[in-house]
N, C-alpha and C positions, 0 to 999 in steps of 0.2 A: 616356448611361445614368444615371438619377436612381440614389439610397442606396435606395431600397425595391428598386429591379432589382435592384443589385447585391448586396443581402442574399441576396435570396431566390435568385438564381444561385449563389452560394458555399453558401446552406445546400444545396443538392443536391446538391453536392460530396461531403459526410458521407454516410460509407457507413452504411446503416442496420445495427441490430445482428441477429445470426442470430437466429433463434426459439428463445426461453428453453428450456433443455431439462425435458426431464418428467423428474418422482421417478427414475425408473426410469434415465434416462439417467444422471443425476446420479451415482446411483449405483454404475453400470457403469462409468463413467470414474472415477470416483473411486476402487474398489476397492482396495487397495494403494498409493494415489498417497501422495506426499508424505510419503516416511517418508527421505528425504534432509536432512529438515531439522533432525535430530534433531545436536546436535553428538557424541554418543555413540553409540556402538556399539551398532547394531543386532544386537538376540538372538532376537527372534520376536513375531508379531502373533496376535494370538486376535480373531477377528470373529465377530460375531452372525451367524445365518445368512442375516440380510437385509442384509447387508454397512455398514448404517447403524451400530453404532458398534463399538469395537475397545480393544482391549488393547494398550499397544505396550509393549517391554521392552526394555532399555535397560541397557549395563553402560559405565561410564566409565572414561579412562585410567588412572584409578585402581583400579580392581579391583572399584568399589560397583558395585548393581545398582537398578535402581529401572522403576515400571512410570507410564504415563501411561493415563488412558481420557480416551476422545476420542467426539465424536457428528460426523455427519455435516449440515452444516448447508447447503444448495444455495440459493441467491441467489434475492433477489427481484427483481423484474423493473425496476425500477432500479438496484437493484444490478450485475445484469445486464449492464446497456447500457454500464456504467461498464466493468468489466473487457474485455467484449466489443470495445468501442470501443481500449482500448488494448490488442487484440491476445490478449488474455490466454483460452486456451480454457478453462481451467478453471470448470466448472459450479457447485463448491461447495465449504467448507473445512470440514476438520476444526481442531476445534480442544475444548478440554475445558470441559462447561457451566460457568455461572456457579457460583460456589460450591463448585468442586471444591477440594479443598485437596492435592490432588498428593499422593504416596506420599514415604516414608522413604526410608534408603539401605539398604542393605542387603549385608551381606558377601557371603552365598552366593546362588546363583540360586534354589536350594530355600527359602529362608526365605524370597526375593520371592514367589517363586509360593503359598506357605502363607499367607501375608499379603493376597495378591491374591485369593485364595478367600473370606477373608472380607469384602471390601469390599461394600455394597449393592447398588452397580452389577455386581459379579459376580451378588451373588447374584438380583437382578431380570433383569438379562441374557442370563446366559449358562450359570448353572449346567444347566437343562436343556439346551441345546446342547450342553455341553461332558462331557454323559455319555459320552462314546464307551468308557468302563472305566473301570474302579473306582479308577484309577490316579491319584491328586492330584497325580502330579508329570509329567504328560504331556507339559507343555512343554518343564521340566528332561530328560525322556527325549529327545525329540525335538531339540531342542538340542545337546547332549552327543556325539549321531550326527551331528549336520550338519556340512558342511565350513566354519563360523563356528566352532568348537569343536575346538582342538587340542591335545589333554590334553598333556600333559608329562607324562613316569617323570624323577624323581628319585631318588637316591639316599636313602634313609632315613638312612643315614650322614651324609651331608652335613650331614640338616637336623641332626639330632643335635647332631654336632661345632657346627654353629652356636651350638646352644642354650647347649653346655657352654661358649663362649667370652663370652659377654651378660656386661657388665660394665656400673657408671656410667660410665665413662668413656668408651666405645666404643657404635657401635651396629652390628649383623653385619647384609649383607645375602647371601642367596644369588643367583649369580649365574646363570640356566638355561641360556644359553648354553654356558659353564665347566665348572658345579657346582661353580663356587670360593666359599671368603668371599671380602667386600668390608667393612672396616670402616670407618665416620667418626667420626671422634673427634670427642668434646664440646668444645668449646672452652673453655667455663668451667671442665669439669673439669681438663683436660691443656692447655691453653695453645695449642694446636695448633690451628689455622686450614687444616680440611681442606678449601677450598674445589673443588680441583681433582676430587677424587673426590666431591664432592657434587653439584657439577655434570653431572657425566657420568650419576648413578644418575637427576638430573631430569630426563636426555634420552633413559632409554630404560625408560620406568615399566615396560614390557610383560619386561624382562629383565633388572632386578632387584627382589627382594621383600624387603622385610624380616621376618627373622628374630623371634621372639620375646624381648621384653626382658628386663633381670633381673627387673624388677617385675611382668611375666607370668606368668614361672618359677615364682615364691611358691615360693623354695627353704623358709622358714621353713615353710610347709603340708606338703612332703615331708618336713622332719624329724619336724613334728607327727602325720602320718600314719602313721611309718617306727615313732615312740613305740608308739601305741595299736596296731598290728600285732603286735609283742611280745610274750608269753604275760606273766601278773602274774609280778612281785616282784622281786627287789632292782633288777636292772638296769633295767627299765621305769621303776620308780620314780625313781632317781637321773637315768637321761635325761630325764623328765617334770620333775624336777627344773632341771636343767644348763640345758633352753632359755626358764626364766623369765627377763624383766629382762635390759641390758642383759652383753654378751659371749656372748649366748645361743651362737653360732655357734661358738667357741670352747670355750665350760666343753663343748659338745656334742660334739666331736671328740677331747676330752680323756676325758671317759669312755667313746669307743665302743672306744677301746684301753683303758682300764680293763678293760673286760668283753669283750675280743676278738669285737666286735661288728663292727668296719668295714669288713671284705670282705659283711658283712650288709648295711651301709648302702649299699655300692658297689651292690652289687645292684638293692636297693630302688631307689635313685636313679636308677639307669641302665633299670629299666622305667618309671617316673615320668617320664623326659625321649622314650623311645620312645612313652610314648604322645599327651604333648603333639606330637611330631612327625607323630605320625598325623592330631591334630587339627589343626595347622598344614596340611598339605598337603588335608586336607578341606578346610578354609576357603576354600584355595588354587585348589579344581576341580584338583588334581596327582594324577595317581596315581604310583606311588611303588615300588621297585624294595630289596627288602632282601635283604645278601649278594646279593646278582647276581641275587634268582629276584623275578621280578613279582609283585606283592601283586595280587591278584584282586578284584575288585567288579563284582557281577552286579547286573543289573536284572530283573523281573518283566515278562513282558508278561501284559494281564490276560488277552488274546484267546485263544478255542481255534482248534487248527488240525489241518488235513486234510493227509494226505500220498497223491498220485493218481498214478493214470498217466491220460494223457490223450491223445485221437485227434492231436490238433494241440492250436496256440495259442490258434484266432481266438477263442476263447470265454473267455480269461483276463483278467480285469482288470485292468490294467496300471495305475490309479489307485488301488489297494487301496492301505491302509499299508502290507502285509508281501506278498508276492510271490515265491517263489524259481522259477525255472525248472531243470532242467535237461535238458539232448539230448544223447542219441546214438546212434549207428550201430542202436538194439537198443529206444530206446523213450522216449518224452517225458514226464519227471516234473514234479510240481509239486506244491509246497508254499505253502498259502494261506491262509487264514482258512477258518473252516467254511462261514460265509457267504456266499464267493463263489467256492467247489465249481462250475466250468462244467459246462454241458449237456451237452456232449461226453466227461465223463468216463469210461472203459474201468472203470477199477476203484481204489477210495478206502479209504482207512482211516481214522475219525475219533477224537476224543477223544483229542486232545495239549494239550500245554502248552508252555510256552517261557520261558526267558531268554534274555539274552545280555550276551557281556562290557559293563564300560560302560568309554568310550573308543570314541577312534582308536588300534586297535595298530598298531605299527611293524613293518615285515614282519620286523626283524634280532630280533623277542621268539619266542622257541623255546620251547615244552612246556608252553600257558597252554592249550589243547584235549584235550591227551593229561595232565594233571594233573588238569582238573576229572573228565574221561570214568573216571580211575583210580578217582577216590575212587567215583562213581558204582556203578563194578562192582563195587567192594569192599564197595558197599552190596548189590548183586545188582538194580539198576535198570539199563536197556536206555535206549539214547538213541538219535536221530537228530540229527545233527550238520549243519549247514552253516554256511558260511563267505563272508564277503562283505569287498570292500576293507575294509572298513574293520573289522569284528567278529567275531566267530563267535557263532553262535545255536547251542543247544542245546534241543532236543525231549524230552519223555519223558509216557509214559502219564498221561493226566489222573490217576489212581487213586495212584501214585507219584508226583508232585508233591512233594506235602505233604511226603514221606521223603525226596526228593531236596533239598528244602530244609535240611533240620533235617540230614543227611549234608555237604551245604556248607558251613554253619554251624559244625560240628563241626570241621572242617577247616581251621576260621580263615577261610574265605570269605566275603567280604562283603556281605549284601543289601540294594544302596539300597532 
């Protein structure tokens, strides 16, 4: 066998490559692919409705969040042969165009997605797609319910006590597990080489957080503040005085007993550190547990909804966002958008509204349904209630809305 046989017997050997796929293929297989590669914590994908480019959102073991956009680019037909040839199915890559210059970091997931609203690429993309309600934090909504998303109750105590412990010398973490501190000491400041508990808080980011610092705190702004709160004259003055120049802290503490002012201060101080705690555990995605009774924060959903009784199921959508079923012995009800009201409807009533808690509650949280439902009646607003693993929804007439809001509100309830 001469070298020209022998080539041309070996090139037939190679398997030719499968037929390039079309747009369409590309993709259909591509849809969702490839979001393993992300070394960060997948939080959720927003796609165009042509599934060619996408949103990805991202929160690291550190607690940032940050988003990527990405376009869907399917191989050329050498391209092709190349991957095909080494096994590789994949039709086409996502990856983010030329010239993108990638997102920031960002503490809370509500500030990436407020961010991610105004990019170009959103708004050429996706904003009309992305109408589905008036709601800019859809994602954040959607999220927050999913089982990616496991809120923690904290103690408001806890963080508190943290706050009041923040020194230079020390730095406090809370512990979720626990709901202990954990402090590490500075080494330049106190001589103390705490390596052993530094180590440990680097080996489980997800379970411990740090506390707010003293430099956070801006105790010196609380005294500042605690000042001009004071109605005029002498006392006001000589405090406004006491925290000029150096001893500020001191001449300040020396005059609030001058003027039997420091169970004032105590006060003051101790709603100033409750409410940076509120904002710490916002930051946090925590919701939060004060004197033993659950702090409350509801969501808005923008949707209206129907409440039916209906023949059977076969005509319920079961790919709706929102869906309640229930059956029994006596009659099939369901609760759904207005919009997808089935055929087979017996008898409906429209024009609802809705929240629901935000979180995963823990089943061991008692009287977070019968609390909101209180204030409601006390307002003389009528609800329809249900209850799902993970939340409770709350219904009430489109018309009382608006009152049932501003009644929540009042109550100290929270509306993301």
């Amino acid at each position: 066998m001469n070298l020209l046989s022998f080539l041309s017997k070996e090139k037939k050997k190679i398997p030719a490559p499968p037929p390039l796929p079309s747009w369409s293929e590309a993709v259909s297989v591509m849809y969702n692919k490839q979001l393993n590669c992300f070394g960060d914590e997948l939080v959720d994908v927003l796609y165009t409705p042509d599934k060619t480019k996408r949103f990805v959102l991202l929160k690291s073991d550190k607690g940032y969040f940050r988003f990527v956009y990405e376009e869907l680019h399917p191989f050329t037909e050498e391209e092709w042969m190349y991957v095909s040839r080494g096994k590789n199915p994949v039709p086409a890559i996502w990856e983010p165009p030329a010239g993108w210059q990638g997102s920031s970091l960002f503490g809370t997931l509500e500030d990436t997605w407020k961010e991610l609203k105004l990019s170009p690429e959103y708004k050429q993309y996706f904003k009309a797609a992305d109408d589905r309600c008036g709601n800019c934090l859809q994602i954040w909504e959607e999220y927050i319910m999913s089982e990616n998303y496991s809120a923690k109750r904290v103690p408001l105590e806890a963080v508190i006590g943290g706050i009041e412990m923040a020194s230079d010398s020390y730095t406090v973490f809370l512990d979720l597990e626990t709901m202990e501190h954990v402090s590490v000491a500075d080494e330049l400041m106190t001589g103390i080489a705490d390596t052993e508990t530094a180590e440990m808080i680097d080996a489980n980011p997800g379970r411990f957080l740090r506390l707010p610092t003293q430099g956070e705190i801006h105790e010196y702004s609380i005294m500042e503040n605690f000042v001009y709160s004071l109605e005029d004259g002498e006392a006001k003055q000589s405090l406004a005085s006491a925290i000029q120049g150096r001893g500020a802290f001191r001449r300040f503490k020396d005059t609030l007993v001058q003027y039997g002012l420091r169970e004032c201060w105590f006060d003051f101080r101790a709603a100033a550190y409750r409410e940076l705690a509120i904002r710490w555990c916002r930051d946090h995605d925590l919701l939060y547990t004060e004197n033993g009774v659950a702090h409350i924060e509801i969501q808005i959903l923008c949707s209206s909804f129907s409440v039916c009784k209906v023949k059977d199921y076969s005509g319920v959508n079961l790919n709706s966002a929102f869906c309640f079923i229930g059956k029994t012995d006596e009659e099939n009800s369901l609760v759904c958008l207005t919009e997808d009201v089935p055929g087979n409807t017996i008898e409906r009533e429209d024009g609802w509204r809705a929240f629901r808690v935000s979180g995963v509650l823990d089943f061991s949280l008692i009287g977070i349904l019968s609390r909101l439902s209180a204030i409601l009646a006390e307002a003389g607003i009528g609800i329809f209630a249900v209850s799902t693993y993970n939340t409770d929804y709350i219904l009430t007439k489109e018309k009382d809305f608006d009152k049932a809001l501003d009644a929540l509100t009042e109550a100290g309830i929270v509306i993301l």
